[in-house]
C-alpha positions in Angstrom: 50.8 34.4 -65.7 53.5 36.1 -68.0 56.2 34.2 -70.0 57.4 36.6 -72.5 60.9 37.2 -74.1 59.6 39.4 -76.7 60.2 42.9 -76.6 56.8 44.0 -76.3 54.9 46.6 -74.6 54.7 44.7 -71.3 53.4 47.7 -69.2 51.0 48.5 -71.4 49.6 44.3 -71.1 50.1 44.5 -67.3 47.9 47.4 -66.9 45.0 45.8 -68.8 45.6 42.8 -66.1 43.9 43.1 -62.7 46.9 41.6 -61.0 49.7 39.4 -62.2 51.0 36.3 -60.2 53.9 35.0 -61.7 56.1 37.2 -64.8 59.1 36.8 -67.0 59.7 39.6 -69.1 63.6 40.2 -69.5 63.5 43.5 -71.8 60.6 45.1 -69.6 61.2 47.8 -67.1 58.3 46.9 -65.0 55.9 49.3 -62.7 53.3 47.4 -60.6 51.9 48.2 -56.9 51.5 44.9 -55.7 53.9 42.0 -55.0 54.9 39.8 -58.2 56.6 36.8 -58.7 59.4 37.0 -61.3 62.1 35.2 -63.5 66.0 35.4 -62.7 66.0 37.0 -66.1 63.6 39.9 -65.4 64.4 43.0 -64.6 62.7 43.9 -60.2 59.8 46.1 -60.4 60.7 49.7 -59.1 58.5 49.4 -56.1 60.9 46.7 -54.6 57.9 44.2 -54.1 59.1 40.6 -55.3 60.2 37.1 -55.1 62.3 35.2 -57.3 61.3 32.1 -59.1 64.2 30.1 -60.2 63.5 27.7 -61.9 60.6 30.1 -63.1 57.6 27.9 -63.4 55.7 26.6 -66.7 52.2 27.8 -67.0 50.9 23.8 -65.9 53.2 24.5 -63.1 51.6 28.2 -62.2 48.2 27.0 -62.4 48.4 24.3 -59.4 48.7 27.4 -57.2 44.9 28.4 -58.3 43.5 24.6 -58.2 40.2 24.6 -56.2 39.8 23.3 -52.5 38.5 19.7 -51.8 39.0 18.5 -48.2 41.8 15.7 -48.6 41.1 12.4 -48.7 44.6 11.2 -47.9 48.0 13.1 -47.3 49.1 12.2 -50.7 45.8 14.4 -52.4 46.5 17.5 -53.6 45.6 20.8 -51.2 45.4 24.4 -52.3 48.1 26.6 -52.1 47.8 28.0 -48.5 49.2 31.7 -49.3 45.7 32.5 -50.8 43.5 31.1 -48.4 42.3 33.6 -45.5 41.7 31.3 -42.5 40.5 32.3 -39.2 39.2 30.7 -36.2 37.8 34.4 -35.4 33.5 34.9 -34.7 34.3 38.6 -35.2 33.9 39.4 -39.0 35.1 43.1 -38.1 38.1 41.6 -37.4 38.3 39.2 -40.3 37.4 41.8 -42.8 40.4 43.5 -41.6 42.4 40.3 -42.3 41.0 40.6 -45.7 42.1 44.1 -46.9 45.7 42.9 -45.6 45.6 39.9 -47.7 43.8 42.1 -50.9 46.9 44.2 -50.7 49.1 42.0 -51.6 47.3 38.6 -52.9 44.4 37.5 -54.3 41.7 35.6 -52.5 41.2 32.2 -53.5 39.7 30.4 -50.4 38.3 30.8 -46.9 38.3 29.1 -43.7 36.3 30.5 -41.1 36.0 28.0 -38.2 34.1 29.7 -36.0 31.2 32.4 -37.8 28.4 32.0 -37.6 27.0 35.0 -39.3 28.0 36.2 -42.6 27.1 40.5 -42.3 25.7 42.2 -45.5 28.2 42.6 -48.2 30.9 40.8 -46.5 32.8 39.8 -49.4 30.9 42.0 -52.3 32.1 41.3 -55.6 35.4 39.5 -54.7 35.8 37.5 -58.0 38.8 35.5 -57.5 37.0 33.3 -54.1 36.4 29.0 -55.1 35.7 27.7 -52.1 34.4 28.8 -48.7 34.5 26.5 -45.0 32.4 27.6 -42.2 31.5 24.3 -40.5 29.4 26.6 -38.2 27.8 29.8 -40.5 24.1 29.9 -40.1 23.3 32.9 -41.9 24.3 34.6 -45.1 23.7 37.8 -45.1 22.3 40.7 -48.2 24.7 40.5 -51.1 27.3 38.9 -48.6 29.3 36.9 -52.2 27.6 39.4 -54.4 29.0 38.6 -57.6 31.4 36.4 -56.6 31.9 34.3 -60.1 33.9 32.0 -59.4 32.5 30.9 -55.7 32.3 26.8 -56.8 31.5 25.5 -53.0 29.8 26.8 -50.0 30.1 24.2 -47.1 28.2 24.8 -43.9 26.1 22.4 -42.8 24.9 24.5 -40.0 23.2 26.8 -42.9 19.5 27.9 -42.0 19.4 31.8 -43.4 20.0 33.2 -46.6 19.2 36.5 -47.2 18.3 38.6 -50.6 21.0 38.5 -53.1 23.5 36.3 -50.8 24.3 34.6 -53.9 23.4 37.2 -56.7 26.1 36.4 -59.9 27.9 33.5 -58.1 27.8 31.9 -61.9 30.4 29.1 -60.7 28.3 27.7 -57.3 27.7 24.0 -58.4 27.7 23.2 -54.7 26.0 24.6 -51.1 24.9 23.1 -47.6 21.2 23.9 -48.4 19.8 20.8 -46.3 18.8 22.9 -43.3 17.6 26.2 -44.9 14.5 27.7 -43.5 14.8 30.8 -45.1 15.9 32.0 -48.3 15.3 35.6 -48.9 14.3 36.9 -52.7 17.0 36.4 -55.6 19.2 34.6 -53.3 20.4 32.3 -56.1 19.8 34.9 -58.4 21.9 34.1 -62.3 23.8 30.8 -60.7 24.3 29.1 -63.6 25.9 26.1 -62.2 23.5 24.6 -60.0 21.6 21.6 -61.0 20.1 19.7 -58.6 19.6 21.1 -54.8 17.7 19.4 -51.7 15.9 21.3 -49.1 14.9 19.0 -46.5 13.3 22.2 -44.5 12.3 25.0 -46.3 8.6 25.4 -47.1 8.3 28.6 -49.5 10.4 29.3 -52.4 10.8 33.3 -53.0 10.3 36.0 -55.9 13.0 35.5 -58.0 15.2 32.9 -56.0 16.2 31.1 -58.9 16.1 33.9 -61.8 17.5 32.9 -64.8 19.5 29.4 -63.3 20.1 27.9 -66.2 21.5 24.5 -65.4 18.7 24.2 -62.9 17.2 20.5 -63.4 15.8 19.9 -60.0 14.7 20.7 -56.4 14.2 18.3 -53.7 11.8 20.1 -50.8 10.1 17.8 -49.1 8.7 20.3 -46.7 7.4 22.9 -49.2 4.2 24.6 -48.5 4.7 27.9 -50.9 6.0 28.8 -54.0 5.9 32.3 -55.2 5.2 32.4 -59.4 8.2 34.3 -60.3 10.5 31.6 -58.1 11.6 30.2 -61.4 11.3 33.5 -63.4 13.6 33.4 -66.9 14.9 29.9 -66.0 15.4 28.3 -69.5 13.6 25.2 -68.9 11.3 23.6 -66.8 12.8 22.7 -63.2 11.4 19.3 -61.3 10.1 20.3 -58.2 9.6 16.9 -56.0 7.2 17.8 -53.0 3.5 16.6 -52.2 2.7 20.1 -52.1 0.9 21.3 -55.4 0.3 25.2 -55.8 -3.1 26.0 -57.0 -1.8 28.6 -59.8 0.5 27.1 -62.4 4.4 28.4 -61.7 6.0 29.4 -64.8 9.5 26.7 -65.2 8.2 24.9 -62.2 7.1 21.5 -63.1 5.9 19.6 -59.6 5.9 15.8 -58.5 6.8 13.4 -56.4 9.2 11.8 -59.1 12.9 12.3 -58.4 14.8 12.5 -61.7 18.1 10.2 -62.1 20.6 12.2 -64.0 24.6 12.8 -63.7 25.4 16.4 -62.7 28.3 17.0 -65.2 28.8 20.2 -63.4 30.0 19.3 -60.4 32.5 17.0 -59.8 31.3 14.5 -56.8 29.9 12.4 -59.1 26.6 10.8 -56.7 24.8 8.7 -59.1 28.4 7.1 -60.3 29.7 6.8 -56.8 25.7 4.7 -55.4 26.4 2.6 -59.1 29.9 1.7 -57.7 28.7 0.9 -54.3 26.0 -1.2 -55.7 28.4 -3.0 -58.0 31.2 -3.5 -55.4 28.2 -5.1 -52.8 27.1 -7.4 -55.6 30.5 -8.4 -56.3 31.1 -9.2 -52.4 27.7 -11.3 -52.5 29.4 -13.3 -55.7 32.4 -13.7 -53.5 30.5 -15.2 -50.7 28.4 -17.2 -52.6 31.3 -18.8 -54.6 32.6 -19.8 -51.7 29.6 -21.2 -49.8 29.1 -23.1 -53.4 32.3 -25.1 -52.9 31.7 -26.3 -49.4 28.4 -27.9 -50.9 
């Protein structure tokens, strides 16, 4: 986003900027080779690729395009801006990675909804930094480096999930949240530098790999009831110690792996479905039906 009524050197600021979404510059003679949108004050870019905003938006405005993907709760919740979300009903990535080199051409990639893949190929979207959310009610497996880097990758739903290979997940610094409740495999470095997670529940998977969790930061705890395995670099340059809650205990100590069959109660700040809050609430509002009831009972006595 570009707001600028200064005579500045514009091109020079565009050309530092991996792609520009909205721009008013009125003194600029502007070059780009993608499609921008622009003021009724600014000047078209030479290559003819435009739309006009008027009223050209404030920044607050802008930003609502980029808000992240939540599935609505009513019509009146707010939904992504559909223009950058690739959606495809498609099992055929071949053919949806063509859909994506279109759509890199001339937007950015902010969501996708694949409805019917199952299998996510090696390296299918390899360092595409701009993805939040991705929605493949029926993906099974994520292949080799298949969001490799992709930093700002905040959800992964599938709850068909049961693969993930090595480096699926490498650099995905943003991923607070991911169907992991019917893994049976993950690969080594699958999660590798996700700083974002913080507390993840296996309810299948029984070995944790070399590396799977290097240097996770936020990390606070695993749920894997089903664990049988644990290799001693699972947890390797983790920061501190992660709560593993499992009967199994592995006969070497794991360096950051701290094993029992107490679950930690904390609030994960990170991510924004709030599930401690939201059981409190549900308590409360079952207590406060009981007082209800029993006020009434009381006056028929």
């Amino acid at each position: 986003y570009v707001n600028s009524q200064q005579n500045i050197d514009i091109q020079r600021l565009l050309q530092k900027q991996a792609k520009i979404c909205f721009l008013r510059a009125p003194e600029a003679d502007i070059k780009l080779d993608y499609k921008v949108e622009i003021s009724a004050d600014t000047k078209p870019p030479s290559n003819g690729n435009y739309e006009v905003k008027d009223p050209f938006p404030t920044f607050e405005e802008a930003i609502t395009e980029f808000q992240q993907y939540r599935p609505a709760l009513s019509k009146n919740h707010h939904k992504l801006n559909e223009r950058f979300v690739i959606k495809s009903n498609k099992i055929d990535m071949h053919s949806i990675l063509e859909s994506v080199e279109r759509f890199n051409s001339t937007q950015i990639i902010r969501g996708l909804i694949l409805t019917n893949l199952d299998i996510f190929p090696s390296q299918a979207f390899f360092e595409q930094k701009k993805i939040i959310f991705a929605f493949c009610p029926k993906a099974k497996v994520v292949g080799s480096r298949a969001f490799y880097d992709c930093s700002a990758l905040r959800r992964f739903i599938s709850k068909n999930l049961q693969e993930v290979h090595s480096q699926a997940f490498t650099g995905c610094l943003s991923l607070s949240d991911i169907s992991t409740k019917n893994i049976i495999l993950a690969k080594n470095q699958c999660f590798q530098y996700c700083h974002s997670l913080v507390n993840i529940k296996f309810d299948k998977l029984e070995h944790l790999s070399t590396n799977m969790f290097e240097y996770c930061p936020g990390l606070k705890q695993l749920i894997c009831p089903a664990l049988k395995s644990v290799d001693p670099k699972a947890f390797d340059r983790c920061i501190s110690d992660v709560n593993v809650v499992t009967n199994f205990v592995p006969k070497k100590k794991i360096k950051h792996g701290k094993f029992s069959q107490v679950q930690l109660r904390f609030q994960e700040v990170l991510v924004d479905d709030f599930h401690e809050r939201k059981n409190m609430l549900k308590t409360l509002r079952g207590q406060h039906t009981k007082m209800i009831y029993i006020n009434k009972m009381s006056k028929f006595q």
